[in-house]
N, C-alpha and C positions, 0 to 999 in steps of 0.2 A: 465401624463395620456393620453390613444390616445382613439378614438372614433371609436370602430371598425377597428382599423390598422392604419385611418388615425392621421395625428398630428394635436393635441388638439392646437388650435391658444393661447399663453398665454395675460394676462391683460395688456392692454395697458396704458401708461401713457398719451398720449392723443389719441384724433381721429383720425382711418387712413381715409383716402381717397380714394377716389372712385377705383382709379385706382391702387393702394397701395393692396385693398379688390380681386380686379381684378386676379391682379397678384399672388395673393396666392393661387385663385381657381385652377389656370392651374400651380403652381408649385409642389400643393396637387396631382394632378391627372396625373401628369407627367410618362413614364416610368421608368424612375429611382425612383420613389417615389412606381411605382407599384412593382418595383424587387425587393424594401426593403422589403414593405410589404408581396411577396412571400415567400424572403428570413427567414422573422422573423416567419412565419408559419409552414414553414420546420424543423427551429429548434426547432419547439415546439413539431413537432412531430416526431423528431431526424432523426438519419441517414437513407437515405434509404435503400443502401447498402453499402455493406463494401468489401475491394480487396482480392480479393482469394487466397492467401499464401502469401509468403516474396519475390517470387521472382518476377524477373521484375522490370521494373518501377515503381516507385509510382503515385500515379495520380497527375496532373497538379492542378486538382482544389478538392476543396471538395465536394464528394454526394450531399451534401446542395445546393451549389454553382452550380453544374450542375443542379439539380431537378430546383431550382427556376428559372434557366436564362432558360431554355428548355422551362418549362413550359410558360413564358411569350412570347418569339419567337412562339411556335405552336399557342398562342392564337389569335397572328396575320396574323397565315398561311404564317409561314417562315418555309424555308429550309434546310437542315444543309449547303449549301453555304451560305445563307444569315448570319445564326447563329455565320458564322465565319468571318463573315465582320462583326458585329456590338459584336463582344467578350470582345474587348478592352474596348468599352463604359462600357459595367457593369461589367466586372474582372478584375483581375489583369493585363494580360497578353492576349496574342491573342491563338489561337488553332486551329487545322487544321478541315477541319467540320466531316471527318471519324471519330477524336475524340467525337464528340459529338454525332454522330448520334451510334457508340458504345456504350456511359454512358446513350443514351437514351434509350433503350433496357433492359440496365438493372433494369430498376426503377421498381419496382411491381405497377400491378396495384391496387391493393389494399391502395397501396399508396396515389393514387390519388383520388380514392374514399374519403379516410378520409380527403385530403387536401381542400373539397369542402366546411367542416364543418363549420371551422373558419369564415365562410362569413355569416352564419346563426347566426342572433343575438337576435329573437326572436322565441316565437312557435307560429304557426299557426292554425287556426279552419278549416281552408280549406284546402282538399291536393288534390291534382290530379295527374292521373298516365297514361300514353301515352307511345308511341314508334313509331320510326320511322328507317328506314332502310338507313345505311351509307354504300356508292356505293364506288368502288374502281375502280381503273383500268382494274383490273383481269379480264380477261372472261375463265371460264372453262368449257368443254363441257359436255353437259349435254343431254338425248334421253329423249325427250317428245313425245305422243301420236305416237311409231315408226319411229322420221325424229331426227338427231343427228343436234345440234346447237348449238351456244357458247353462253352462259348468263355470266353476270357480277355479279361475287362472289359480296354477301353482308352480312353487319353484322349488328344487331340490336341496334339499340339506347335507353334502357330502363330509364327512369326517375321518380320520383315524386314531386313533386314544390309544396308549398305552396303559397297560396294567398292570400295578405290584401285588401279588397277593398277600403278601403279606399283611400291608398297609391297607390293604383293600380304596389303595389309592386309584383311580382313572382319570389322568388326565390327557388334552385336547393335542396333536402333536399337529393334524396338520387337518386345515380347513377347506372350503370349497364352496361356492353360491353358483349355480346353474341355472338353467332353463328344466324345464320339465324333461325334454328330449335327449338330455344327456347322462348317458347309459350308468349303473354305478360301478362295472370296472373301468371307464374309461377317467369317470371322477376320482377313483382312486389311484390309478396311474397320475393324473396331474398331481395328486400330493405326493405319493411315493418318489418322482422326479428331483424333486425339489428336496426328499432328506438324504444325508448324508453318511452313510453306511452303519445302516442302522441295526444291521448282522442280528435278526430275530424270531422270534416266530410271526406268520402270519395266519391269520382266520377270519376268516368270512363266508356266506353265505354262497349259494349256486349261483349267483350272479355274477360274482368274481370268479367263476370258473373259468376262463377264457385266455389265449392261448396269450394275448398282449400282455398282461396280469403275469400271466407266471413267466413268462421271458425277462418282464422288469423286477421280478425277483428272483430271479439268477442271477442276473447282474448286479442286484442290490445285496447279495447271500443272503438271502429270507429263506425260510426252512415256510414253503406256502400251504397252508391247512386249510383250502377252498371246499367244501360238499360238493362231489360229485354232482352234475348234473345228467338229464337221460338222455343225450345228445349224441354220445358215446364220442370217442378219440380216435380224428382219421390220420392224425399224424404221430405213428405209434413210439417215433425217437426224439421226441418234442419235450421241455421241460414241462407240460401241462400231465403226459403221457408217467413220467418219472414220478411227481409230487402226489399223481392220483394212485398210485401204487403204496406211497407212505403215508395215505391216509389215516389218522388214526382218528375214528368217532366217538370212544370214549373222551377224548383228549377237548373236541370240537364242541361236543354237549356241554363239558364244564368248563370253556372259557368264552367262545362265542356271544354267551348271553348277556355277559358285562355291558356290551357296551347301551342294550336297551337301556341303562339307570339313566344316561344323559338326556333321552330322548324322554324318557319318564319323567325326570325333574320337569324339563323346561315344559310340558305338558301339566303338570301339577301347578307349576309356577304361573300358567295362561299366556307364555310368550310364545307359543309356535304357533302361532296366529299374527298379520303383521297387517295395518291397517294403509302402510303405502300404497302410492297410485304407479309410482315410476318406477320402472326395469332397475334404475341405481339405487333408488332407495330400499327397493323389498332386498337386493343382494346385500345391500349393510346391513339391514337388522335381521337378516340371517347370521351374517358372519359374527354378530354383536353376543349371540348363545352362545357360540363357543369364547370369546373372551370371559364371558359371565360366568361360565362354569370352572374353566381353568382360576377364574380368581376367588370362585367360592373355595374350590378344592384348597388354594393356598390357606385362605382364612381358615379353613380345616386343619389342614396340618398342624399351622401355628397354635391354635385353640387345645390341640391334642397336646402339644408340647405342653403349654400353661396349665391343662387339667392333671399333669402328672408331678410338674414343680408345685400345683396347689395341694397334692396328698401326700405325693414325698419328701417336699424342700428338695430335692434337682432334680436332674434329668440327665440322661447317659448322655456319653459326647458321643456316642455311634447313632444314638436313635438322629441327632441332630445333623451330624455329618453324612447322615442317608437321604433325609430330608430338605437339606441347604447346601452340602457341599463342603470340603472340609475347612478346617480353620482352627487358628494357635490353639486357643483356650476355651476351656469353656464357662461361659455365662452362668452365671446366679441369679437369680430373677427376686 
C-alpha cells in the first residue's frame, strides 16, 4: 500500500534507529523515488502521445518515460542539455537533448493539467484563485500612445489552490496557461468548469468580480468572497448582487493572501521566467510550476510525518488519514 505515491515503511521486527529513520526520509524523497512516483502517474493516465505512421524510427523511449523524466528535469529548471547529461540516471540509455526537447512539444497540455491531480488527496473548504504573468525572452514591438517600442511577450499563469489551515498546506487544484489577453475571471471559470462540486469558499481579488464568476458559483454552491469592485451592480437580483452583500473583509484580508506563497516560491526558485520561443512550449513550462509545487507540497507533508516518528517513535493514524486518506493500519516507521 503507498501513502499518496510515497512507500508505505512496512512492520518492523525490531526498532530502527535514529539514523536508520534518517535515512529513509531522504531515500523516500530522493529523485529517483520522485521519477517513479511521476512515472506511476503517467500510467495511470496512459500514453500521452502516440508516433504518427509506421514509418521512421521508433522511439527510443516510451511517451510515459519521456512525460515523466521531462517533467521532473523542468521542475528543476533544466535544459534539454542538462536533460541529456542526467538521461542515463533515470533510463535506460542516454539521448541526445534535440531528442527530448522534440518529445517535449509533443505532450498536450492538457496532459499536464490532469497530471497535477494525483497530488490532491483531499477536498478543501477554501479555494483561491490568482494569476500572474510568466515573462520570456521574447520582445515584440509594440506602438503605444504614438512612439514604437519592444515589450517582452507574456503569458498568463492562471491557478486555483486550496487551503488547510491548519496544515498550513496549499495545494494546486486546477491550472491554466493563456495568452496575455485572457481576462483572470474568465481563466478562472475554465478551471472552476472542470471541478466537481467542490461546495466551498471562494476568494479572490476585484478581478473576479464579475457577473460569469459568480453565476458559476451558484451552480458550483461556492459561498463567492470576490472584493467588490467600483463599477457598482446594474443587475440588482443577480448572484454577483447577493454574494456582494455577504461580503465579509475581515474574512478576505486573512485568507486571500495565501495564495501569493506559490507565486513567491517559484519566484524565489527563478522559474517564472521561461526561455521558450514557441506558443506550446512557454504553455508547458507554465503548467510544469504548478506540478512542481503540488509535488514539493507532498514531499512536505511526508517529511512532516517522518520528523514527528523521528521525536516520538509514531505518528497518529488521524494526522496520516487527513494527509493520505484512510486505511487499515497504521504504519511504524
Amino acid at each position: 500500500m503507498c501513502l499518496g505515491g510515497w512507500e508505505e515503511p512496512t512492520m518492523p521486527k525490531h526498532k530502527k534507529r535514529y539514523w536508520q529513520k534518517y535515512d529513509m526520509l531522504y531515500k523516500n524523497c530522493s529523485k529517483k523515488r520522485l521519477f517513479k512516483q511521476l512515472k506511476a502517474s503517467c500510467e495511470n493516465l496512459g500514453c500521452p502521445y502516440e508516433k504518427k505512421g509506421n514509418r521512421g524510427r521508433s522511439l527510443k523511449f516510451s511517451p510515459i518515460e519521456y512525460a515523466a523524466f521531462i517533467s521532473l528535469q523542468k521542475m528543476f529548471g533544466h535544459k534539454s542539455r542538462e536533460m541529456e547529461l542526467e538521461a542515463d540516471l533515470f533510463l535506460s540509455d542516454k539521448a541526445d537533448h534535440s531528442t527530448f526537447a522534440r518529445n517535449y512539444k509533443r505532450i498536450p497540455t492538457e496532459y499536464i493539467e490532469k497530471l497535477i491531480i494525483p497530488f490532491v488527496k483531499k477536498k478543501y473548504c477554501l479555494l483561491i484563485a490568482d494569476s500572474t504573468a510568466m515573462s520570456t525572452k521574447i520582445r515584440v514591438e509594440r506602438i503605444k500612445a504614438g512612439t514604437r517600442n519592444k515589450q517582452k511577450l507574456t503569458n498568463k499563469f492562471h491557478i486555483l489552490v486550496g487551503y488547510d489551515p491548519e496544515d498550513h498546506e496549499v495545494m494546486i487544484l486546477g491550472v491554466k496557461a493563456t495568452d496575455n489577453h485572457t481576462s483572470d475571471s474568465k481563466g478562472a471559470c475554465m478551471i472552476l468548469n472542470k471541478l466537481e462540486n467542490p461546495f466551498a469558499y471562494f476568494f479572490g481579488d476585484s478581478a473576479y468580480h464579475t457577473y460569469e464568476l459568480h453565476n458559476i458559483g451558484k451552480e458550483k454552491k461556492l459561498i463567492v468572497m470576490t472584493k467588490p469592485d467600483k463599477k457598482g451592480i446594474r443587475k440588482k437580483m443577480s448572484a454577483k448582487a447577493i454574494n456582494t452583500k455577504k461580503f465579509n473583509e475581515r474574512l478576505y484580508k486573512e485568507i486571500r493572501g495565501i495564495v501569493e506563497t506559490v507565486f513567491g516560491g517559484l519566484t524565489n526558485a527563478g522559474l517564472i521566467t521561461t526561455f521558450a520561443k514557441t506558443t506550446k512550449a512557454i504553455q508547458l513550462d507554465t503548467l510544469m510550476l504548478a506540478l512542481r509545487h503540488n509535488l514539493m507540497t507532498s514531499i512536505r507533508l511526508y517529511k512532516l510525518i517522518m520528523r514527528q516518528t523521528l521525536k516520538y517513535g509514531t505518528v497518529k493514524l488521524s494526522v496520516l488519514a487527513k494527509l493520505f486518506g484512510p486505511f487499515n493500519r497504521l504504519p511504524t516507521f
